[in-house]
N, C-alpha and C positions, 0 to 999 in steps of 0.2 A: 523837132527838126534837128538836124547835125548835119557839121559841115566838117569836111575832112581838105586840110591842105595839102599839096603838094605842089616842088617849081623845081622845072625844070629850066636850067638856063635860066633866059631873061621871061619868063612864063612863070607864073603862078596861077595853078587850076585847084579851082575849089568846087569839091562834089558837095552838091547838095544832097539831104536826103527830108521827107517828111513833105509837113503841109508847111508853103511860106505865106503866112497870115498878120494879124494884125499884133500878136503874141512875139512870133518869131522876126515879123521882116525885122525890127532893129537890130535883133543878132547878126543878120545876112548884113544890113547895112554895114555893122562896124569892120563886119571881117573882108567885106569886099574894098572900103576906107583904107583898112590897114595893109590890104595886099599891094594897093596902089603907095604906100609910103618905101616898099622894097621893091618895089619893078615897078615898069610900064604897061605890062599885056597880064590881062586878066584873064581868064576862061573857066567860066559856068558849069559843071554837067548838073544838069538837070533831069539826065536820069530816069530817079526816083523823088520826082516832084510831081505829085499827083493833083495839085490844089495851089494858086496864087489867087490873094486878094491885092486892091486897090492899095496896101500900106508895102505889098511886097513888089507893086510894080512900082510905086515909087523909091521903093532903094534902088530897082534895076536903072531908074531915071536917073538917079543922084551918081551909081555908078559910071553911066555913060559919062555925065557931064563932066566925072571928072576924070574919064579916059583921056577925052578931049582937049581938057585945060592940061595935061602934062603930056599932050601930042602919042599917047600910047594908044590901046584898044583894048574894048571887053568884047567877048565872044560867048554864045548860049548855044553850048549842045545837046544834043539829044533834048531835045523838048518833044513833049506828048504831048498828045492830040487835044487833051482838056486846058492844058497851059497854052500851046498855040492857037486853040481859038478865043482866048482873053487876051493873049497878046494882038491877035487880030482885027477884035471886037473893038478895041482899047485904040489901036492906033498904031502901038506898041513895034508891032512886025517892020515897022515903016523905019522905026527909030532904032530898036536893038539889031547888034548881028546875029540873028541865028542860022548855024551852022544845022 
């Protein structure tokens, strides 16, 4: 997996790339953590995410919550058809923004 930053303004979008699995979700966690210590508003492209397990929606969780707790927003774009039916499957669609 690779993640590429950019921010614009009070925005910091992180492209993902690869499978976010059990290996990778804690990389996705620390850098989606750390985007939230330099801004408020997150935003996902998801792309080229072809594969999320259960440890990669729990970063997506942990990023929510702590959209929340500092009154900002995470956003998930471009999500494919294989990722948005686990976010679906899961609950997930209910709780994340995706755009």
């Amino acid at each position: 997996m690779q993640i590429t930053e950019t921010r614009e303004g009070e925005v910091i979008q992180l492209t993902v790339e690869g499978r976010v699995d059990t290996t990778t979700a804690p990389d996705l966690q620390k850098k989606i953590l750390d985007a939230y210590q330099k801004c408020k508003h997150v935003v996902l492209d998801f792309r080229s995410v072809e594969y999320i397990s259960s440890a990669g929606l729990r970063a997506l969780l942990l990023g929510q919550k702590t959209a929340t707790s500092k009154g900002g927003t995470l956003k998930i774009l471009n999500v494919g058809p294989t990722v948005k039916q686990v976010f679906d499957m899961s609950g997930f669609s209910k709780i994340l923004t995706v755009v």
